[in-house]
N, C-alpha and C positions, 0 to 999 in steps of 0.2 A: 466465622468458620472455624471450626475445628479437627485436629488433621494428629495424625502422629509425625514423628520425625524424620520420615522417609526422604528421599533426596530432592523427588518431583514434587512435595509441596513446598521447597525450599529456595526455590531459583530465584533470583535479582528478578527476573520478568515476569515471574507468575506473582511476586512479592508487590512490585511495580503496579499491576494488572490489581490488585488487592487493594492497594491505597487508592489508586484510580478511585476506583467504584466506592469509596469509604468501606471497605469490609475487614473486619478485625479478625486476625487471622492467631488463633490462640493453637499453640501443641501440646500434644501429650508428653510427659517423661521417658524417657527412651527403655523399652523391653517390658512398658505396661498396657501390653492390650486393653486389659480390663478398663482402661481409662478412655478408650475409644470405642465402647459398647456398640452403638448402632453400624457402625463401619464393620467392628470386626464380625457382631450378628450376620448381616448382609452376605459379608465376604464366605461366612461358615455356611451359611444357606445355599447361598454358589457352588461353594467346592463340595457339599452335601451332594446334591442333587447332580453334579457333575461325576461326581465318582459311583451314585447310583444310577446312572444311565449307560456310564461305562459297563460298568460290572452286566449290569440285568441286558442290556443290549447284544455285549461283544463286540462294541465298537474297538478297534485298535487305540492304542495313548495317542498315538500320532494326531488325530479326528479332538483333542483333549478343548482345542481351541473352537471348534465350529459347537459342541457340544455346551461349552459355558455360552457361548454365545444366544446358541438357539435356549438355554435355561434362561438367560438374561432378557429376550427377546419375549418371553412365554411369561415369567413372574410379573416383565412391567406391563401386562397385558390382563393380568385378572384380577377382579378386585379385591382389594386390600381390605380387613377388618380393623387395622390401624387407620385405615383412611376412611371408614364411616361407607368401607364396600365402595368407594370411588376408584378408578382406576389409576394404578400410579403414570401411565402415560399419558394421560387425558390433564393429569395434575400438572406435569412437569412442563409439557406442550400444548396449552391450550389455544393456542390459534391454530395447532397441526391439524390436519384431516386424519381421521382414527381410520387408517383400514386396517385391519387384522385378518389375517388369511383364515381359513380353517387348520387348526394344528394337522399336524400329519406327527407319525411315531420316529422319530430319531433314531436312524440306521435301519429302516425298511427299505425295502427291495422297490422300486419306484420305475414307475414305467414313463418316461418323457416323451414327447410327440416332437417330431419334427417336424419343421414348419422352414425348415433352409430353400430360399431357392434354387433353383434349376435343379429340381429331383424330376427323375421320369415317372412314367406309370409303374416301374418293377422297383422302384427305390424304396431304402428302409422308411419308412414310416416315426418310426421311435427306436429309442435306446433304453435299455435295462441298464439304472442307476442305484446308486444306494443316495436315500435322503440322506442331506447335511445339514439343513438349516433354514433360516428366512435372510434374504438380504436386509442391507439398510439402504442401499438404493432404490431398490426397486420392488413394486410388490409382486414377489416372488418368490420362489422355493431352489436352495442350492442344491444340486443335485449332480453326483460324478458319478460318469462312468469310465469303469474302469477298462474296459477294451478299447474306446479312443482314447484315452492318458487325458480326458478334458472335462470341467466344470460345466454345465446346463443351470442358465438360471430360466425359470417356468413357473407359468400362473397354472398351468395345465400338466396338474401332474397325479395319476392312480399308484395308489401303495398297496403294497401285498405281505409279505412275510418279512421279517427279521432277514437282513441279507449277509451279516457279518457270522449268523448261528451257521448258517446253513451251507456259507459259500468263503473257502478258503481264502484267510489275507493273504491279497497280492503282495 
């Protein structure tokens, strides 16, 4: 394995965890990215695609985390030309069960159904949320809204417009 000299590749128990497994654990010289190419590629593709969903969406910086997230989520999902077009999730976990949602667009306006019991027959139905993302638990879609101050995670969710262009940060 190859790493730079960051701190969290450096612990007595991830070191430990290294011999375990017989893995040779080589680093780079301190303040040369270039010498950690694929890591730092990866890392740049991330913060790329991160700061262009920010910007072109109007997501808040706050949202900066569910945003790499849902990038990370999305990349290890389509297929790679370095991988002969295989998927890099399929690669990495192949005993997992591949389900992948259908993408929805990060920071649309998202309509969620409620499904809570003891609703009557005049109870709201759904809640207008802004999309955040895909879980890792669960196959489903993060979804806040913001008039309950609370997180929806939903298999069952319709998107509409850009919600950050159109509708003032809270």
């Amino acid at each position: 394995m190859h790493s730079d000299n960051r701190c969290e590749y450096l612990s007595h128990s991830f070191n430990l965890f290294l011999v375990f497994h017989g893995i040779l654990h080589q680093t780079s010289c301190a303040y040369t990215p270039q010498q950690n190419g694929v890591a730092e590629h990866k890392n740049r593709h991330l913060i790329e695609t991160t700061r262009t969903i920010l910007i072109h969406v109007g997501v808040p910086q706050r949202f900066w985390g569910d945003v790499v997230l849902s990038a990370c989520y999305l990349i290890n999902r389509m297929p790679s030309s370095v991988l002969e077009n295989n998927i890099p999730h399929s690669i990495l976990f192949p005993r997992d069960s591949f389900h992948s949602l259908p993408p929805k667009v990060f920071g649309s306006t998202c309509i969620v159904h409620n499904f809570s019991a003891g609703l009557d027959k005049l109870s709201l139905r759904s809640h207008k949320c802004v999309f955040l993302g895909f879980t890792r638990s669960q196959k489903g879609y993060k979804c806040l809204s913001h008039s309950l101050n609370c997180y929806f995670i939903s298999a069952d969710v319709s998107e509409s417009s850009l919600y950050f262009k159109f509708c003032p940060s809270p």
